[in-house]
C-alpha positions in Angstrom: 111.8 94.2 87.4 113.2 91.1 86.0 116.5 90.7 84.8 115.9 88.8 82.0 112.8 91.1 80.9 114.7 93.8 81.6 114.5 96.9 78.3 117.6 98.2 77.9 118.5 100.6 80.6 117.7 104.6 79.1 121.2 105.4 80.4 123.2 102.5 78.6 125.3 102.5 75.5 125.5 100.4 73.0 128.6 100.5 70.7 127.9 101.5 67.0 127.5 99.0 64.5 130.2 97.6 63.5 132.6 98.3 65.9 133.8 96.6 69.8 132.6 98.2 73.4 135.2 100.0 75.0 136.2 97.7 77.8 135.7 100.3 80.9 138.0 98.5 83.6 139.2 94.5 83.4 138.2 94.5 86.8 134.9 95.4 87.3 133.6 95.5 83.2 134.1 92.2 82.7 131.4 89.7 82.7 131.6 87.0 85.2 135.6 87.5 85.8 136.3 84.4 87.8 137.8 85.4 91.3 140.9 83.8 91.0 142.2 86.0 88.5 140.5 89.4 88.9 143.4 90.5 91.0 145.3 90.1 87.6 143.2 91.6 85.6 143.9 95.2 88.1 147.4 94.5 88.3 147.0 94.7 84.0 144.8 97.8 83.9 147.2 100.0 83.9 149.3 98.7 81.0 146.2 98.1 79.6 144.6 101.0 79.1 147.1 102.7 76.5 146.1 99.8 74.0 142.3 99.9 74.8 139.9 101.1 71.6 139.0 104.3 70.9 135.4 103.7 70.6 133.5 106.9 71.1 129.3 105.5 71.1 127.2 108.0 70.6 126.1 110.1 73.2 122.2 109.5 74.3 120.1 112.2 76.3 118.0 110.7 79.4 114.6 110.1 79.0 114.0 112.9 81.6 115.6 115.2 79.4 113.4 114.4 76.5 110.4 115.2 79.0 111.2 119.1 78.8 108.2 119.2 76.3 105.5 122.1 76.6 102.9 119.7 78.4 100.1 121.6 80.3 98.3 118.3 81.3 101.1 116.6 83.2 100.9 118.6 86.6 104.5 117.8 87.5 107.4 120.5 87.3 109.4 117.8 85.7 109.4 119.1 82.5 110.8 122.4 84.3 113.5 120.6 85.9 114.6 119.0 82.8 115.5 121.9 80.9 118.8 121.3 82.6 120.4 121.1 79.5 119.3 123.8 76.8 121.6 126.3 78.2 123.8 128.2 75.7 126.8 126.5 76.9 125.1 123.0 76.0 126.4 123.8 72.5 129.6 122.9 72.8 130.6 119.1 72.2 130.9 117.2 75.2 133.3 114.6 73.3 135.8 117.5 73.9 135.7 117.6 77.5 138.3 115.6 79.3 138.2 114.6 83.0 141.3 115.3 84.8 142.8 117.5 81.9 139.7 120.2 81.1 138.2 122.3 84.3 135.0 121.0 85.2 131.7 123.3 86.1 128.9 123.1 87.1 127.3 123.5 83.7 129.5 120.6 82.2 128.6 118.2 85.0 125.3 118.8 84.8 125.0 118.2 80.8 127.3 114.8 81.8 124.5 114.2 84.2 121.4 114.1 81.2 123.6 112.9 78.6 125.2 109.3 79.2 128.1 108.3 77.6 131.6 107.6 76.4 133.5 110.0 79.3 136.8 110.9 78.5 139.9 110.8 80.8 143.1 112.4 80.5 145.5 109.6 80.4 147.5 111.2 83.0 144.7 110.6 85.8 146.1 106.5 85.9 149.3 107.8 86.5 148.4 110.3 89.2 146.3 107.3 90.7 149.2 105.0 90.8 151.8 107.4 92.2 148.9 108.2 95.2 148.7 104.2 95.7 152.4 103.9 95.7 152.8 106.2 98.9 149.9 103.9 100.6 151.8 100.5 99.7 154.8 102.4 101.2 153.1 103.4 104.5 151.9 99.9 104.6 155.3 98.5 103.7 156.9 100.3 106.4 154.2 100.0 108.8 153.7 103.6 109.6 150.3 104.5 111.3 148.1 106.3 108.6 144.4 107.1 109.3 142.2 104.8 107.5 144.5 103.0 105.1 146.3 100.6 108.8 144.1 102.1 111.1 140.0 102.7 111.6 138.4 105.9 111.1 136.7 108.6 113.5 136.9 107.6 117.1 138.5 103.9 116.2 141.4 106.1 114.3 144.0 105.1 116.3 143.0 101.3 116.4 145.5 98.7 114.0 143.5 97.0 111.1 144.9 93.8 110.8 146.5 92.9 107.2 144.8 90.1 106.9 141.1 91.9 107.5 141.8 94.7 105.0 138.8 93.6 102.8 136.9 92.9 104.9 137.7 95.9 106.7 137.0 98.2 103.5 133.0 96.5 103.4 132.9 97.3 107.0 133.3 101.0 106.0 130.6 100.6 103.6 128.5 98.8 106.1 128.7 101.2 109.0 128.3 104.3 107.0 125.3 103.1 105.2 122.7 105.4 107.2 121.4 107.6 104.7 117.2 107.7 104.6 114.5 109.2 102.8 113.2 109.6 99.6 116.5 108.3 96.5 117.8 111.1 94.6 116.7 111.4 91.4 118.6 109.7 88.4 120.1 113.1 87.7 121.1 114.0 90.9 122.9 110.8 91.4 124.7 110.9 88.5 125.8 114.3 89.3 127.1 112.9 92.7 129.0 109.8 90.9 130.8 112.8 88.6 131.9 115.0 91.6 133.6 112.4 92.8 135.0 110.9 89.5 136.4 114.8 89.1 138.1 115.2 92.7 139.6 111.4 92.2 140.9 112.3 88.6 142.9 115.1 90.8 144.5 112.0 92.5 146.3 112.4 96.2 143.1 109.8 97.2 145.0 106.7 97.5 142.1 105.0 95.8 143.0 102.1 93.6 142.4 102.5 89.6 140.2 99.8 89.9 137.8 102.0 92.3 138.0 105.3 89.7 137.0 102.9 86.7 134.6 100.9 88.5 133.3 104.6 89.1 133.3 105.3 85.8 131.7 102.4 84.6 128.3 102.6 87.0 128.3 106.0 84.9 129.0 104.8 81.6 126.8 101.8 81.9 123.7 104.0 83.5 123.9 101.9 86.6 122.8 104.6 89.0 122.7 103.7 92.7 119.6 104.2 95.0 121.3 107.3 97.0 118.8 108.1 100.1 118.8 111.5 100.6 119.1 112.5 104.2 122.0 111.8 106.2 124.9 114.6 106.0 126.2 116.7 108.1 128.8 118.7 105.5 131.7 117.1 106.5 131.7 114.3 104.3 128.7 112.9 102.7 129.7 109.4 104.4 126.4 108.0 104.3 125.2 108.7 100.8 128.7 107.8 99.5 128.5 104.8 100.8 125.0 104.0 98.8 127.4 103.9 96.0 130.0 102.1 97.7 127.4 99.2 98.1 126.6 98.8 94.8 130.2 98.7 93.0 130.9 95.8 95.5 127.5 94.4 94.4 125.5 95.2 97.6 122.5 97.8 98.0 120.2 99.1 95.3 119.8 100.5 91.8 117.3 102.9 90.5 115.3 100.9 87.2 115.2 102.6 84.1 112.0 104.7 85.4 113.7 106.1 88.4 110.9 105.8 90.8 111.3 101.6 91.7 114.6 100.5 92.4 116.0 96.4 92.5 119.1 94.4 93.5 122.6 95.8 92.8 123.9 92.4 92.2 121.0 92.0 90.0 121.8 94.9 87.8 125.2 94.6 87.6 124.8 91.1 86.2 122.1 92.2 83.7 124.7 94.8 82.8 127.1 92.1 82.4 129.3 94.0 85.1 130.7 91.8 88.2 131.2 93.3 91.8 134.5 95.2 92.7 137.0 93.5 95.5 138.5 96.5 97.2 141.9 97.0 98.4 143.3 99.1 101.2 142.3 102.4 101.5 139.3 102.2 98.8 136.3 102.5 100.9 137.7 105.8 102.7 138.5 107.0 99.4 135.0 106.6 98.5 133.0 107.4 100.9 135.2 110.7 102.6 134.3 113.0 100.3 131.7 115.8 99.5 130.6 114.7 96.5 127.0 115.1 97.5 126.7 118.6 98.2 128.8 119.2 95.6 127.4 117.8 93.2 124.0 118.5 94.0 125.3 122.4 94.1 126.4 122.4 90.7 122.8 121.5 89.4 121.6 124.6 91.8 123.9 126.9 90.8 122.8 126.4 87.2 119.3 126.2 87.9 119.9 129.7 90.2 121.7 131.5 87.0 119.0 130.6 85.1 116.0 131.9 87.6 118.6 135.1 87.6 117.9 135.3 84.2 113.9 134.3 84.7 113.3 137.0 86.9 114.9 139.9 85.2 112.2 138.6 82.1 109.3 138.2 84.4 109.5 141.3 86.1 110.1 143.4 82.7 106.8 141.9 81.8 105.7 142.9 84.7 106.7 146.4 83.9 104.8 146.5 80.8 101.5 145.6 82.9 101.7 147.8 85.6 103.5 150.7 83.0 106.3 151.0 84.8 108.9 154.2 85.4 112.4 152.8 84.2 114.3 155.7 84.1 116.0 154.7 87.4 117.2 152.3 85.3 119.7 154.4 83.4 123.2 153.5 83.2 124.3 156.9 84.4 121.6 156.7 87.2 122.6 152.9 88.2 126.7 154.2 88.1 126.2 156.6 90.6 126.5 153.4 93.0 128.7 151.2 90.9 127.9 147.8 92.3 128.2 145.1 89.2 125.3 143.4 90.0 123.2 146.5 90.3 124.5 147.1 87.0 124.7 144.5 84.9 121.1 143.5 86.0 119.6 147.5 85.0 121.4 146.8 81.6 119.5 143.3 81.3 116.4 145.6 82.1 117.0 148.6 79.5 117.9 145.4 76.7 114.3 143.7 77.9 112.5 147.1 77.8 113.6 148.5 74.6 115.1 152.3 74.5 111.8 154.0 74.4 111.1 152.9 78.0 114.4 153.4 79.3 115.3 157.0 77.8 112.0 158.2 76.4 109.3 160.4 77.2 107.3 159.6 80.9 104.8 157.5 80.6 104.6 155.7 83.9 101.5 156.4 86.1 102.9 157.8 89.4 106.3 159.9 90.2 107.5 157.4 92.0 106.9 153.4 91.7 106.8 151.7 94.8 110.0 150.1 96.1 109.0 146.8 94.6 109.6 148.1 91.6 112.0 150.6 91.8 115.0 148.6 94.1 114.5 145.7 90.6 118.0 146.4 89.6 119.9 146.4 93.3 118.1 143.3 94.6 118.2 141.3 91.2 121.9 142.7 90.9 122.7 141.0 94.7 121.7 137.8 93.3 123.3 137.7 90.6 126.6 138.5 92.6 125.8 135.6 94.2 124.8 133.3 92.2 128.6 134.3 91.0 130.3 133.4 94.0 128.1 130.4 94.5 129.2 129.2 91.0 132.7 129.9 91.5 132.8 128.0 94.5 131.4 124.6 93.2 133.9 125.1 90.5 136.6 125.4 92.8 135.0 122.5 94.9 134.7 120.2 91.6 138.6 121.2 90.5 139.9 120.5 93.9 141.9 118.0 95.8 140.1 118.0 98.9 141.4 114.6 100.0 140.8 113.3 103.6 144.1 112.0 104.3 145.8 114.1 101.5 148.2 111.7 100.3 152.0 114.0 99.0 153.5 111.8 96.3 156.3 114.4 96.8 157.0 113.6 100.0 155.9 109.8 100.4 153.7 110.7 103.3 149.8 110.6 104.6 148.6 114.2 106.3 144.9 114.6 107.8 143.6 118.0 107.0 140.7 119.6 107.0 139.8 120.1 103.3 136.2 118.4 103.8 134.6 121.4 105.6 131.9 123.4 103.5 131.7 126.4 105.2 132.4 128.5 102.3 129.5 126.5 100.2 127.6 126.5 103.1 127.3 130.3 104.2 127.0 131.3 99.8 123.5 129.4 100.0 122.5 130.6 103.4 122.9 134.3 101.7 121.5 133.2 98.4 118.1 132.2 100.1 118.1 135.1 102.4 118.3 137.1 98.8 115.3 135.0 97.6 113.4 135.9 100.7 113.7 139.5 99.5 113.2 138.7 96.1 109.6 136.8 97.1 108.6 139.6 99.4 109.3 142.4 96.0 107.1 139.6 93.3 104.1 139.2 95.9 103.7 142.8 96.2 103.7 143.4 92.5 101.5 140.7 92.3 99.1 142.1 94.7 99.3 145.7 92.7 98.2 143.4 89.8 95.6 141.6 90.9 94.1 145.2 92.4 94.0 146.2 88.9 92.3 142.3 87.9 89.8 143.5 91.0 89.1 147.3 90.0 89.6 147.3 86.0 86.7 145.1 85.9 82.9 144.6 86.7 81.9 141.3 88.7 79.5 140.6 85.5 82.6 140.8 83.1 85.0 139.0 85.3 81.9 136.0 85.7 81.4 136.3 81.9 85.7 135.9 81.6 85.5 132.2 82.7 85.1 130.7 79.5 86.1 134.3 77.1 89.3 133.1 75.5 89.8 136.4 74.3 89.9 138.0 77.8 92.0 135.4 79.9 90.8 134.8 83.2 93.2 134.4 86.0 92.0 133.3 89.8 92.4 136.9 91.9 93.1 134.2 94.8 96.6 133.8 93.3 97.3 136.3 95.8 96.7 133.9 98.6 99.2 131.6 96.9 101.5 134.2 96.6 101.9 135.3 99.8 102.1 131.7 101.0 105.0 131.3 98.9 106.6 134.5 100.4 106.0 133.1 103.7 107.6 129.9 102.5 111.2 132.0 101.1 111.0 134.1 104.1 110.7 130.4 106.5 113.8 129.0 104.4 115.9 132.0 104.8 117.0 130.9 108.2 120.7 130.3 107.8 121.8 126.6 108.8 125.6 126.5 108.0 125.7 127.3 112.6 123.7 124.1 113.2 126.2 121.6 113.2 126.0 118.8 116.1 129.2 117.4 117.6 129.4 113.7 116.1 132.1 110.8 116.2 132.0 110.2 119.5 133.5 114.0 120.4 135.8 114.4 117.3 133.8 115.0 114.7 132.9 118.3 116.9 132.2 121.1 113.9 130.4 120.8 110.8 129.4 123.3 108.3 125.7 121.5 106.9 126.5 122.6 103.7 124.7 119.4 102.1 121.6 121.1 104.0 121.8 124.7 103.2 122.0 123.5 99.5 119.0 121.5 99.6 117.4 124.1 101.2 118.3 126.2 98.6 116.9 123.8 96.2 113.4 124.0 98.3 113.9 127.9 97.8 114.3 128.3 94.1 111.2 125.4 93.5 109.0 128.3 95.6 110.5 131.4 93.7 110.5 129.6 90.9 106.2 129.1 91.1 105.8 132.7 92.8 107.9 133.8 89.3 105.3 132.3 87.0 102.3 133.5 89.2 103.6 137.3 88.4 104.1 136.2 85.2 100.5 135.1 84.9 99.4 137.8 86.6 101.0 140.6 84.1 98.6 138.9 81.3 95.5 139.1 83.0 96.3 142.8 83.3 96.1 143.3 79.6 99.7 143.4 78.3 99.4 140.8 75.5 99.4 143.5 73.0 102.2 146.0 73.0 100.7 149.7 73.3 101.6 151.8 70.1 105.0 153.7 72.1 106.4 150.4 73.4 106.6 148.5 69.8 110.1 148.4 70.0 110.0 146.5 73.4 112.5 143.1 73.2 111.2 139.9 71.1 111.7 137.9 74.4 108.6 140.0 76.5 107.1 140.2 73.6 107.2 135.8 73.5 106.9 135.0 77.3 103.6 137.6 76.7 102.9 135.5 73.8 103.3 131.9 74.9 101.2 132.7 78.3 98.2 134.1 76.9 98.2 130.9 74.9 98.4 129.0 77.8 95.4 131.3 79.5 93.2 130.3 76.3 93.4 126.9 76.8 89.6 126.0 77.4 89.9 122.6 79.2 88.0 122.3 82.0 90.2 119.2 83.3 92.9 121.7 83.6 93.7 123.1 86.8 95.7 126.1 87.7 98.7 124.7 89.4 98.9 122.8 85.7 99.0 126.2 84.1 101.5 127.4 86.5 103.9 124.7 85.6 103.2 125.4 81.9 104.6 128.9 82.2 107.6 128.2 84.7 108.9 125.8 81.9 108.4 128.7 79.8 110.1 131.0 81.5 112.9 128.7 81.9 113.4 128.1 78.4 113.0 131.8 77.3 115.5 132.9 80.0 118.5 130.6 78.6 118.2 133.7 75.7 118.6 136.2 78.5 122.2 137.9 78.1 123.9 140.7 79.7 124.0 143.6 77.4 
């Protein structure tokens, strides 16, 4: 892709009519600042940025976003992915959030992610940036050994950086952490990396320079988006990936093109952007690159998309409920009290809302005196996950709030102290129990779905299931769903193995413990895209029993069973022979996904 053919990137703003750009930084959104004077231009930022234009554009969604369409012939779970943003809290304005005053979560970040935009910073942030950089001019002023600001990092820590090599020094951070490989994150997840870091650097106590935090913010505002490969932490530090971005603000590396999928020259699309690469100073290219803002940031976009399957499953398997009719009375909020766990119990009340009252307090109806345990432990396994999912969340809000700074510079004190703030141990060992609890929630959906697709067997002839193919009144659904099913147990039960004990010993013997948080969240990632598919196969499953229309005692059953029920028998009647099955499947997960965001806790 050419620059000068070049559309306009999906991600880039253009002001309003009528009015002027927002000038981002004077040293880095400027175009073609001649060198001589960009030094000036950061020594001005600060006095500038009082006087600069409130200019708010528009706020435009990613073309991703826009894919979350009801599409049964694109095969890809994109459209499922997308519907990052429909959540309930995606109502409120994002023009009110400000970075560095307002607590960021995950949710937030993630609608920053799909929406690109004007961001808002408290004006505060600049100052805590410039009393930070004051205590590193001081250290430097007095000479004073401080770990990557006058001396190199990991086993060269105790070695002197010359004053005269300190740029060159800081590219020679970004060069000799650049070792990330594999496929690029997506243009989501790297923007969602760029704003975990923007957050912790709005905290100050980095040292960075403002010139770094607005170049920052600019590659966001501007939909610049870095090629980020996405293998190469160990969870102390997402050095590598970190310095992907690193690379591009000093007009090195890659960028991802307004698809997502090629990628061209940073110094290409900086230019076409009119943006010119950033001259570090002291300190910057630690301050960049020492930092979690992977895993972080690509566990805030899990932990939403795990309180929404919460949500998913507790619909699914009420639908399920209706197919295979169910006993809910064990469901009962007395019953569920007798062992007062919240999960346990906010996830039976999310059941007796789904069910209506007539299944949860009516007359017997179900078919055995006791369901089998896939059925009957619903509300203590969903209710663990949910617990979960809550302490996952809260710790990627803590994570994104923090000032987990690697040295921790004290403007109180004027001095530089190494910590240990980097680990993620706590993130780490949350998703290792979070997919252990999807194991156990896989092994519960693929024995339901075999008691289904028993009844698919038995309730019908082979003549009538042959003569089903083409009935759109009597959906057919493949019986050797089970086979996928129990591969996609097997699959949650193979990614339950913890990985947060793993860590290698790296940096040459000082590096010696690691938490591999960045790992057990991908992993987790891996987990939820297999519950997430074994979720829609129940969900098919329940039709193909026979549950699209409510029996005569379970009218008052919720509208949202009643819908899912609804929009998958539609989905079932689609009589294209072009479409395959895994199509269909991906149809109903983005289904379920948009129906659960209407899933609340009674």
């Amino acid at each position: 892709m050419r620059p000068a053919k070049r559309r306009p990137h999906p991600h880039l703003l253009a002001a309003p009519q009528g009015t002027t750009a927002k000038p981002t930084s004077p040293a880095f959104f400027t175009p073609q600042v001649p060198r001589s004077t960009r030094s000036e231009f950061r020594m001005q930022q600060h006095a500038d940025a009082e006087q600069r234009p409130q200019v708010r554009p528009t706020m435009r969604p990613n073309r991703r976003a826009a894919q979350a369409k009801r599409s049964v012939t694109d095969g890809s779970s994109a459209g499922v992915n997308a519907l990052a943003g429909t959540s309930a809290e995606a109502s409120l304005p994002l023009s009110s959030f400000v970075i560095g005053r307002d607590r960021m979560t995950p949710r937030i970040l993630e609608r920053l992610a799909v929406t690109v935009g004007h961001l808002d910073i408290d004006p505060h942030v600049r100052v805590r940036l410039a009393e930070a950089r004051g205590v590193i001019e001081s250290v430097m002023a007095r000479g004073e050994p401080a770990y990557g600001v006058n001396r190199g990092l990991g086993p060269l820590r105790d070695q002197e950086i010359p004053e005269e090599l300190q740029h060159a020094f800081q590219l020679f951070v970004l060069a000799s952490h650049d070792a990330a490989v594999g496929r690029n994150l997506t243009p989501i997840e790297a923007r969602s990396v760029m704003l975990a870091r923007l957050a912790v650097m709005a905290q100050g106590n980095s040292g960075a320079t403002t010139s770094l935090f607005e170049g920052l913010r600019c590659l966001l505002e501007c939909g610049v988006t870095p090629a980020i490969p996405s293998e190469g932490s160990v969870g102390a530090a997402d050095l590598s990936m970190l310095a992907a971005i690193g690379n591009v603000l000093v007009g090195r590396g890659r960028v991802l093109d307004e698809t997502g999928t090629q990628t061209v020259p940073a110094r290409e699309a900086l230019a076409t952007a009119g943006l010119v690469p950033l001259e570090l100073a002291a300190k910057d290219g630690l301050a960049l690159v020492g930092a979690n803002a992977a895993s972080v940031g690509i566990a805030a976009l899990t932990s939403v998309r795990l309180d929404r399957f919460t949500a998913s499953a507790d619909l699914v398997v009420a639908h399920t409920f209706d197919a295979l009719n169910g006993s809910v009375k064990g469901f009962q909020e007395k019953v569920v009290a007798a062992r007062p766990h919240p999960g346990q119990i906010r996830a039976a009340a999310r059941f007796r809302s789904l069910l209506g009252s007539s299944r949860a307090y009516g007359p017997a109806t179900a078919g055995s005196l006791q369901d089998p345990l896939s059925m009957r432990t619903v509300p203590q396994v969903h209710g663990t996950l949910i617990e979960q999912a809550d302490v996952l969340r809260e710790s990627v809000t803590v994570e994104l709030n923090a000032r987990s700074e690697n040295p921790y510079i004290d403007v109180d004190n004027d001095v530089i102290i190494s910590n240990g703030n980097f680990s993620t141990i706590q993130m780490a060992i949350t998703a290792d129990s979070v997919r252990l609890l999807l194991a156990h929630f896989g092994i519960m959906s693929e024995r339901r779905c075999s008691l289904m697709i028993r009844r698919l067997r038995s309730e019908r002839s082979l003549v009538e299931q042959v003569l089903s193919i083409d009935d759109a009144e009597h959906p057919f659904v493949p019986v050797i769903l089970a086979n996928t099913a129990s591969s996609l147990m097997a699959r949650l039960q193979q990614l339950a193995a913890p990985v947060s004990h793993l860590g290698g010993v790296v940096g040459d013997g000082v590096e010696d413990h690691n938490a591999q948080g960045y790992l057990a969240v991908r992993l987790l990632e891996d987990s939820l895209e297999a519950a997430e598919r074994l979720l829609a196969i129940e969900a098919l499953l329940a039709v193909g029993v026979g549950v699209a229309a409510p029996a005569p005692s379970m009218k008052d059953r919720a509208p949202l069973v009643v819908q899912l029920s609804k929009r998958i028998r539609e989905t079932l009647a689609l009589n294209d022979p072009a479409i395959m099955t895994s199509q269909r499947i991906d149809r109903v997960r983005a289904d379920i996904a948009e129906l659960s965001e209407h899933v609340q806790d009674a």
